[in-house]
Every structure is written in structure tokens, then in C-alpha cells.
C-alpha positions in Angstrom: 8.6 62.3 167.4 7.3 63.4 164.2 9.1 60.8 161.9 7.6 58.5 164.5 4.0 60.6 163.6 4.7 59.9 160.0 5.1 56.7 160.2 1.9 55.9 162.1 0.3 58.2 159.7 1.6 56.0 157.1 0.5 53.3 158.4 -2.7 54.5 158.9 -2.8 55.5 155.1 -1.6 52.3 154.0 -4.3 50.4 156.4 -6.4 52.5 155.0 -5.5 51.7 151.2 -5.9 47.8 152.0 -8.8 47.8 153.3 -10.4 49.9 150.6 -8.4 47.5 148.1 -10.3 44.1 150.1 -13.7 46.3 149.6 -13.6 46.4 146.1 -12.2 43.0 145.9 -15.4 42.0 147.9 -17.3 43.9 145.1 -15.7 42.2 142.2 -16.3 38.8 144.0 -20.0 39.8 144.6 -20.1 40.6 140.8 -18.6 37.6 139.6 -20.9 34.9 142.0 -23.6 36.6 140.3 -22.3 36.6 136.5 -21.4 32.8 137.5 -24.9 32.6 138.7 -26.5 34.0 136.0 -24.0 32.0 133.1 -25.4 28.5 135.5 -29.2 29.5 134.9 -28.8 30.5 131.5 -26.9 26.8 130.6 -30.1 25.6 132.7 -32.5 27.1 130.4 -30.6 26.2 127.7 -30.7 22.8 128.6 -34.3 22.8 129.4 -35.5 24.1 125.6 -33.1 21.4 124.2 -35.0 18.7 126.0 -38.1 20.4 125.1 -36.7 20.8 121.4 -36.0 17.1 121.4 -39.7 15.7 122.5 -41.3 17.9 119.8 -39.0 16.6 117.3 -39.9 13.5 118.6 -43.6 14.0 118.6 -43.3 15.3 115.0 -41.7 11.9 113.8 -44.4 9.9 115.4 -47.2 12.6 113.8 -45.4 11.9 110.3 -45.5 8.1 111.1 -49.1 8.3 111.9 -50.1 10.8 109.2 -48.2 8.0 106.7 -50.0 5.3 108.1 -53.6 7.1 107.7 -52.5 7.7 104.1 -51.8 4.6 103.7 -55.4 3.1 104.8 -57.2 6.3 103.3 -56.0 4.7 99.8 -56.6 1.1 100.7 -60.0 2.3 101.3 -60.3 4.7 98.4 -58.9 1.4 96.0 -61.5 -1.0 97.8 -64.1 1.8 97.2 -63.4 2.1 93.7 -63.8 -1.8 93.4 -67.0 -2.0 94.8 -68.1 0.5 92.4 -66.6 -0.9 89.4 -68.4 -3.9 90.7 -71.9 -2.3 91.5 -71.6 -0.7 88.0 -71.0 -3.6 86.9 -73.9 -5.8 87.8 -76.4 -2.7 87.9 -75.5 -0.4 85.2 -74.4 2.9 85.3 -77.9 4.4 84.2 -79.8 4.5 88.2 -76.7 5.5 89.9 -75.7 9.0 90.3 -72.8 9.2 92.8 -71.4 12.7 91.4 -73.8 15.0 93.5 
């Protein structure tokens, strides 16, 4: 009878032992869904300032294209400007006009 008693209380101990094995096995599965969880929403955010990194970008090129073309007309204008002056001058004189101030 008692080697029979050991060996239920070994049983016992070793069910016991299993089960506190699955527990922590449950843990460590809990802990990984969540690291797997958080790795997933951290590619998402990653993803999410890359698209937003790529419009800017984007919106930058078309802000230097613009910016070029308003240079662009500002010195057609300025040369056009400086024409009509030169041409003004020109027929008026330079003594009644005083465009400095």
C-alpha cells in the first residue's frame, strides 16, 4: 500500500508540475500575441509616416516647381518693366521722373 501511495503521490506531483509548466506556457503565449501585436502596430505606424513622408516630399516638388515658375514670370516682368522705363526715359527725359523714392 504505500508504494502504491507514492505513486499516486507522484502522480499527483507530476500532474501538478504539468499543469504549472502549461500555465506559464499560457503566459509566454499571452506575452508573445502581445509583442506580435505591438511589432504589427508599430510596422503600421511606420508605414503610415512613410506615406505621410512621401506626400510632403511630394508637395515640396510641386512648391519648388511653382516657386520656379513665379521666378520665372517675376523676371519677365521685372525685364518688361525695365523696358518700359528705358522707353519712358526715353521719350520723356529722365529730369520729371523720380522713381527712386
Amino acid at each position: 500500500m504505500a508504494s502504491q501511495e507514492k505513486f499516486v503521490a507522484t502522480v499527483y506531483a507530476l500532474f501538478e508540475v504539468v499543469e504549472g509548466l502549461n500555465n506559464r506556457l499560457a503566459s509566454f503565449q499571452k506575452y508573445l500575441q502581445s509583442l506580435h501585436d505591438l511589432s504589427k502596430a508599430s510596422k503600421e505606424v511606420q508605414d503610415t509616416q512613410h506615406e505621410m513622408s512621401q506626400k510632403l516630399y511630394e508637395s515640396l516638388q510641386a512648391m519648388v516647381k511653382a516657386f520656379s515658375e513665379t521666378n520665372v514670370m517675376i523676371n519677365e516682368n521685372s525685364e518688361r518693366t525695365q523696358k518700359l522705363l528705358s522707353k519712358v526715359e526715353a521719350y520723356f527725359g529722365t529730369t520729371g521722373l523720380d522713381y527712386d523714392n
